[in-house]
N, C-alpha and C positions, 0 to 999 in steps of 0.2 A: 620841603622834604616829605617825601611818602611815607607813611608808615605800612611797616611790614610786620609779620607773624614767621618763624620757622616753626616748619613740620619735618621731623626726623624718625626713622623704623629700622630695626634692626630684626631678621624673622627667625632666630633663631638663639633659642640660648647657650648654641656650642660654640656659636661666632663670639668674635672678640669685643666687648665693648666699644672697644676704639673705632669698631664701624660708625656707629652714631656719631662720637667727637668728629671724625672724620669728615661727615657730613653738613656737620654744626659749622666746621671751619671752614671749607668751601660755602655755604650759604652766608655766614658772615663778608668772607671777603667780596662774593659777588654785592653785596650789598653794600657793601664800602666804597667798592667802585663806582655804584650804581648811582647812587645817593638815597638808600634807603635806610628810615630808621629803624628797629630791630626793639619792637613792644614787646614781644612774648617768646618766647620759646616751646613748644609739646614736643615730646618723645616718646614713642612706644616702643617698650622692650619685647625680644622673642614672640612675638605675633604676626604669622600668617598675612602675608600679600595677598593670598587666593582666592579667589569666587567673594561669598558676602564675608568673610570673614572681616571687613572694617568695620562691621557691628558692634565688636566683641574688642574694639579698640579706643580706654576711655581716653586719652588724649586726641585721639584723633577725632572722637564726638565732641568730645568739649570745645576743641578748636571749631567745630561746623556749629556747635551752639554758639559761641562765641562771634561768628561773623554778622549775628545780627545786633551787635551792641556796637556797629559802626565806629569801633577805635584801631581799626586797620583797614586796609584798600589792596593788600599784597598778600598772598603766600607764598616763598620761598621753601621750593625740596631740591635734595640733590639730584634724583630721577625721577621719572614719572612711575618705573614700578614700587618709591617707597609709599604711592600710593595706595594703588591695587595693581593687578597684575590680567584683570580681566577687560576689555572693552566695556561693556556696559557700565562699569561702576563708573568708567572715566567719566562716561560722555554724560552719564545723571550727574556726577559729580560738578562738569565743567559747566552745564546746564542750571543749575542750582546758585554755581555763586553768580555766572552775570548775572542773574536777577538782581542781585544783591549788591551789583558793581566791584565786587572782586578777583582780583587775576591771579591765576596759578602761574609760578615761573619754573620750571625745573633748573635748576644754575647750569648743572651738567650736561644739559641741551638744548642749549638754548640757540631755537632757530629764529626772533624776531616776533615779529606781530603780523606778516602779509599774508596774504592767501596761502602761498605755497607752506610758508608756517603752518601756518593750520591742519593741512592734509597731513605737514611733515608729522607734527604729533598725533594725528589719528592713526597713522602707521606706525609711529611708537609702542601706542597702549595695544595695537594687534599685536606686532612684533614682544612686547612682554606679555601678552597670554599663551603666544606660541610657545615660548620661552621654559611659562612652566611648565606645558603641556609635554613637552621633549625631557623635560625631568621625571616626569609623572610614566612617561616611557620608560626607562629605565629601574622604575621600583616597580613597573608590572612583570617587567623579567622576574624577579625576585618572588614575586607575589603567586605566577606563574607554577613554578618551581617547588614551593611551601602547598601549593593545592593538588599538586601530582602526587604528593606522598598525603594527601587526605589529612593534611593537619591546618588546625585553624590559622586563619589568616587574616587577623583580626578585629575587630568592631566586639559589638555585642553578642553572644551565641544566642540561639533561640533559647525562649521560655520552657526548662524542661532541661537545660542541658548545662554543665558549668565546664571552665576549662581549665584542664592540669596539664606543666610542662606543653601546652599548645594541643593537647588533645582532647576529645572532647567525651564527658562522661556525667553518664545521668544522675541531671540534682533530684533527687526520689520524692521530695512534698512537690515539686513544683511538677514532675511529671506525673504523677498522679492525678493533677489537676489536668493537666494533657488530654488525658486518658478520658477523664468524666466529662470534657468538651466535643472529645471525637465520638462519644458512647451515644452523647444526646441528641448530636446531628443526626449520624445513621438511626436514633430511632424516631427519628420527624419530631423532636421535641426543640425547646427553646432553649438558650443560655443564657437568659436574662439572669434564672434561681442561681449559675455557678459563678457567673459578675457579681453578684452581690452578696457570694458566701465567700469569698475567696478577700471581697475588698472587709469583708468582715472578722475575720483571722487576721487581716492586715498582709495577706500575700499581695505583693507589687511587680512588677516586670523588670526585666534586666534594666532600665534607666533609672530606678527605683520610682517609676508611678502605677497608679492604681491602673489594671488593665478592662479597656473597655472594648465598645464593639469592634472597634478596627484593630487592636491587637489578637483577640478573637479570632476573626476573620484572617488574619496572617499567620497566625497559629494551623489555622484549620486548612491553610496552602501550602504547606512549608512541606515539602517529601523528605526533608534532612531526617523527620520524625521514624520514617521509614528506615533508618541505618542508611541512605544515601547521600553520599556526599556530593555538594552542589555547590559549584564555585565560579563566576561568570570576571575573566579578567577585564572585558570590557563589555561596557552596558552595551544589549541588545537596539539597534537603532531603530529598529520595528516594534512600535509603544505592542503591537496584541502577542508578541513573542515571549516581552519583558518577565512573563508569569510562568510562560512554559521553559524559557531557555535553551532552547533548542540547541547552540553552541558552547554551554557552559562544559568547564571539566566538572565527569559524572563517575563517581568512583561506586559501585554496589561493596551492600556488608561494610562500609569503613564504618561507621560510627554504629553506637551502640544503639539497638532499634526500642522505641517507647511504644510505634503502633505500627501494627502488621500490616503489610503492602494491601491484603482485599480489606482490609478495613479502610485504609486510604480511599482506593479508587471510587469505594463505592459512597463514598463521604465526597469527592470529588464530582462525582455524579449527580449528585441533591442540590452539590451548591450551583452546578452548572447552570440544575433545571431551573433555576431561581432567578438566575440573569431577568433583566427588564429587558435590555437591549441587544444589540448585536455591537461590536467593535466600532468607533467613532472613526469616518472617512476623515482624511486631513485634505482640507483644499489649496489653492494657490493660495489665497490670502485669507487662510479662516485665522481669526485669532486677533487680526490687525484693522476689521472693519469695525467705524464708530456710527449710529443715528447723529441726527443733527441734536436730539436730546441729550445725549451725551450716553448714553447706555449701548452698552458691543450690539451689533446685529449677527445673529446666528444665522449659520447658512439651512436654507429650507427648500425640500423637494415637492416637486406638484405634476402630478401626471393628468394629462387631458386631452383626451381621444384619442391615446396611445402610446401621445410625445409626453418626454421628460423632461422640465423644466427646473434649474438651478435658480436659486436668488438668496438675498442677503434679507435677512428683516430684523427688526426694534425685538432684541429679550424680553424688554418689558412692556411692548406693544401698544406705543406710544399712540399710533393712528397714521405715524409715516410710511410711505409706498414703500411697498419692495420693489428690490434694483436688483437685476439681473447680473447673474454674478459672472457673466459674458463682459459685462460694461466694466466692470470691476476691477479683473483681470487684467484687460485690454489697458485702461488708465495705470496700472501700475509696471506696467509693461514699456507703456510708451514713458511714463517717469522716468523709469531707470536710464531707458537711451537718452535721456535730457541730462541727466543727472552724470552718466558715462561721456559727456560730451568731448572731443577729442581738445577743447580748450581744458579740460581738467586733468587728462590723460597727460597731457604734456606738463602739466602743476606737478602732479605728482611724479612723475618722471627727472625733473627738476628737484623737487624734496629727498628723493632716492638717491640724487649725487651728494648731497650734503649728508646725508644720513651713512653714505658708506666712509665718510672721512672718522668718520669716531668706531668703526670695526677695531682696532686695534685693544682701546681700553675697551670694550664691551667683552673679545676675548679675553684680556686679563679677568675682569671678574669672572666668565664662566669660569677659567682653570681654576681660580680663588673659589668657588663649591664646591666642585666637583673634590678639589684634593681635602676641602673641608668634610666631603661626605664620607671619603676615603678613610679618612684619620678616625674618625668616626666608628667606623664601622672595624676596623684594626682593634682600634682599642676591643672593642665586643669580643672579636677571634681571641686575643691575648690573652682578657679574663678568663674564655671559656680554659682557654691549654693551660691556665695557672690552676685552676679548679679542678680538671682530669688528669692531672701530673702528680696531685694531691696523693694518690695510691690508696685512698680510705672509702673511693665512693663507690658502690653497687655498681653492677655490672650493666644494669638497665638503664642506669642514668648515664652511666659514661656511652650509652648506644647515643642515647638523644643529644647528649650531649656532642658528640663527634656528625652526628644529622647536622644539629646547627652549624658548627663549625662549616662543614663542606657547602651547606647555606650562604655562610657570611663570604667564605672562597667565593663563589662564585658572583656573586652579586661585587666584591670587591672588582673581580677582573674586569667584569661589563662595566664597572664607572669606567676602570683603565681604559676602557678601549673608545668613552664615551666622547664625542667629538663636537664642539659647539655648534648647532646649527646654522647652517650658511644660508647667508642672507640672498633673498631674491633678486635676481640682477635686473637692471630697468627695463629689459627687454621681456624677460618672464612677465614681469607685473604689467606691462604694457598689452603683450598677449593676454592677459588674464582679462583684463579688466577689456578689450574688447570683444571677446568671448563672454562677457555678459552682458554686453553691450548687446552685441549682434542677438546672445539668444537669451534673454532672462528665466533663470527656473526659481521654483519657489526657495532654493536655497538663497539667491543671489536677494532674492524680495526678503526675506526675514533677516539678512546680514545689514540690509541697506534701507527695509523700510520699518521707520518704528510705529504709521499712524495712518491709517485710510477715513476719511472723516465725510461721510454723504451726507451734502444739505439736502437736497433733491433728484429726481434720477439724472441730470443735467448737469450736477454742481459735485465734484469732488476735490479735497484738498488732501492732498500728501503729506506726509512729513516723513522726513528722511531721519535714519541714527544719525548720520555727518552734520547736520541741520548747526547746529549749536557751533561743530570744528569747523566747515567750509566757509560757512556766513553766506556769502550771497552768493556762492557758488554752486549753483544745483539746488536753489533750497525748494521747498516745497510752494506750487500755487495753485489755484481754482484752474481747473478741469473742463 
């Protein structure tokens, strides 16, 4: 008999306990059946599925410490997003324990061990990134909405500024400081003397740490300082934008101003002149090329008698040739259509009918959030009309007060109307996947490659994300 571990996550602490039980008893029974024996139990309470957050989850490190003391061969969860809810995490995750010789089972989907298996769960752990990302939809409406009328929208406020009732107003020792940073730039002086009089008073920054050159330097970019309000619902996808924002909502005069616009600009201008470089090009495959020493090869320009030459070489400039980032390209191009081969295309076409038979309970849990978000958010409205009904409060608070409210209204309707994402039918994902086939661009190369490795300008090896899911299906070889 096998010995097994269960791994159980509930992400939220408005959910009901009984989700974990729930879990515990479906992993038990699959394991009764199975003939597995049941050594440990982890559980994490209200903790985030999302992005790195299973850093910041000690049962579920302890369980990954624990697998190398070889007193289990099994992990048992009920799904695969009570792991993480991103692809990457999966596939290091899944990557990490075969070393180690142990298998993750999900009870709740459990497609087997064959090829098709394989694919079926790497389209899981996509399908649960999508998942949050369609939630994450829905609270930018909200977020949206809260930056049109110029009121804070959460996180930290900048250095200089505190937040009351959501608005924002100047904490006066910390803007002062503000002030003698912008004073020093515009007169070509240093901030080393105001970093180390400031860490000397014991002034710290909104996370409470000592502020050094790089909160500085974001201090000294930040136009909020200017009375303008600056609010981006989604990150700019052009990294040289990310600073100017070009698409963000831009409110003039909403916040209370610490430094006057030509003082800005002209502060803007010093640091401009200062740049080393110009904007970093992004190539087909920069990022993902390795030397045979093991150190990334940066991509490098070389003009001669007029022509401009690309190539890849050693960071640390080991003494290996550079390779033309022509050859480079080209191999990871032809990967892909090995790797899209229409024997896979039909795998996962195949996975996509079994994956649509469990649509039913995957709808029950959307409605099971979505009404959990609902109740949620009800209760907030409710408070607020218990508190404005009150007849005792100022007339200023009862404005902000009824703001929120018509806030929470509306964000409530949008879950109402919010609709589980529908699943890709075999025929979409068929088209899709030979549309990258036929033309690979750098999106489809950083979704599907995680490793370009040149021994010499001759010898290249791939390695795919799917590398660890497919097994021998597309894996990566010498070039």
């Amino acid at each position: 008999m096998s010995n097994a571990v269960i791994y159980a996550r509930y992400s939220s602490d408005k959910q009901s306990e009984d989700s974990i039980e729930a879990q515990l008893r479906a992993c038990r029974q699959y394991a009764a059946t199975k003939g597995y024996n049941i050594v440990a139990v982890y559980a994490d309470e209200a903790i985030s599925g999302k992005g790195s957050m299973t850093a910041s989850r000690a049962q579920y490190q302890k369980m990954l410490r624990d697998c190398n003391k070889g007193t289990f061969d099994t992990i048992l969860i009920h799904k695969y997003d009570r792991v993480a809810r991103s692809l990457g995490e999966h596939v290091n995750l899944d990557t990490r324990l075969q070393k180690m010789g142990i298998t993750l089972i999900a009870v709740g989907q459990d497609f087997g061990f064959g090829p098709e298996s394989k694919i079926m769960r790497a389209l899981m752990w996509s399908m649960s990134e999508y998942y949050i990302d369609n939630l994450a939809n829905e609270t930018k409406k909200g977020e949206r909405e809260v930056a049109l009328k110029g009121l804070h929208n959460g996180g930290y406020p900048p250095f200089g500024y505190d937040i009351v009732d959501q608005k924002y107003v100047i904490n006066p020792y910390e803007a002062e400081y503000v002030r003698k940073i912008f004073a020093a730039v515009k007169n070509h002086e240093g901030t080393k003397d105001i970093i180390a009089e400031m860490a000397a008073v014991g002034i710290v920054g909104k996370r409470g740490k000592p502020l050094k050159y790089s909160a500085v330097y974001e201090i000294l970019r930040n136009e909020k300082y200017t009375g303008t309000y600056i609010y981006c619902v989604d990150e700019e996808k052009d990294r040289s934008k990310r600073r100017s924002k070009p698409n963000a909502i831009r409110i003039e005069n909403a916040l209370p101003m610490i430094i006057d616009k030509a003082t800005f600009d002209e502060v803007q201008k010093i640091m401009d002149s200062r740049k080393q470089s110009g904007p970093k090009t992004s190539y087909l495959c920069s990022g993902l090329v390795y030397c045979s020493c093991g150190a990334k090869m940066h991509a490098h320009i070389s003009t001669k008698k007029g022509h401009v030459y690309h190539y890849y070489r050693c960071s640390k400039k080991c003494g290996a040739p550079m390779i033309s980032m022509d050859i480079v390209d080209d191999a990871a191009k032809t990967y892909l259509r090995t790797l899209l081969n229409e024997e896979n295309q039909k795998a996962i076409a195949t996975a996509m009918r079994k994956y649509k038979c469990g649509e039913p309970e995957r709808a029950a849990d959307f409605k099971k959030i979505v009404a959990s978000k609902i109740s949620e958010k009800q209760k907030q409205y409710d408070t607020l009309m218990t508190n404005m009904s009150s007849g005792v409060l100022p007339a200023d608070v009862i404005e902000d007060i009824g703001a929120k409210m018509n806030q929470l209204r509306s964000e409530i309707e949008a879950l109402k109307k919010t609709e589980m994402p529908k699943d890709y039918t075999t025929d979409q994902i068929s088209l899709w996947l030979k549309a990258l086939h036929d033309s690979p661009d750098d999106k489809a190369i950083r979704l599907l490659i995680s490793r370009i490795d040149i021994k010499n300008t001759t010898e290249i090896n791939i390695q795919s994300t799917l590398t660890s899911v497919v097994g021998t299906i597309g894996c990566g070889s010498w070039i």
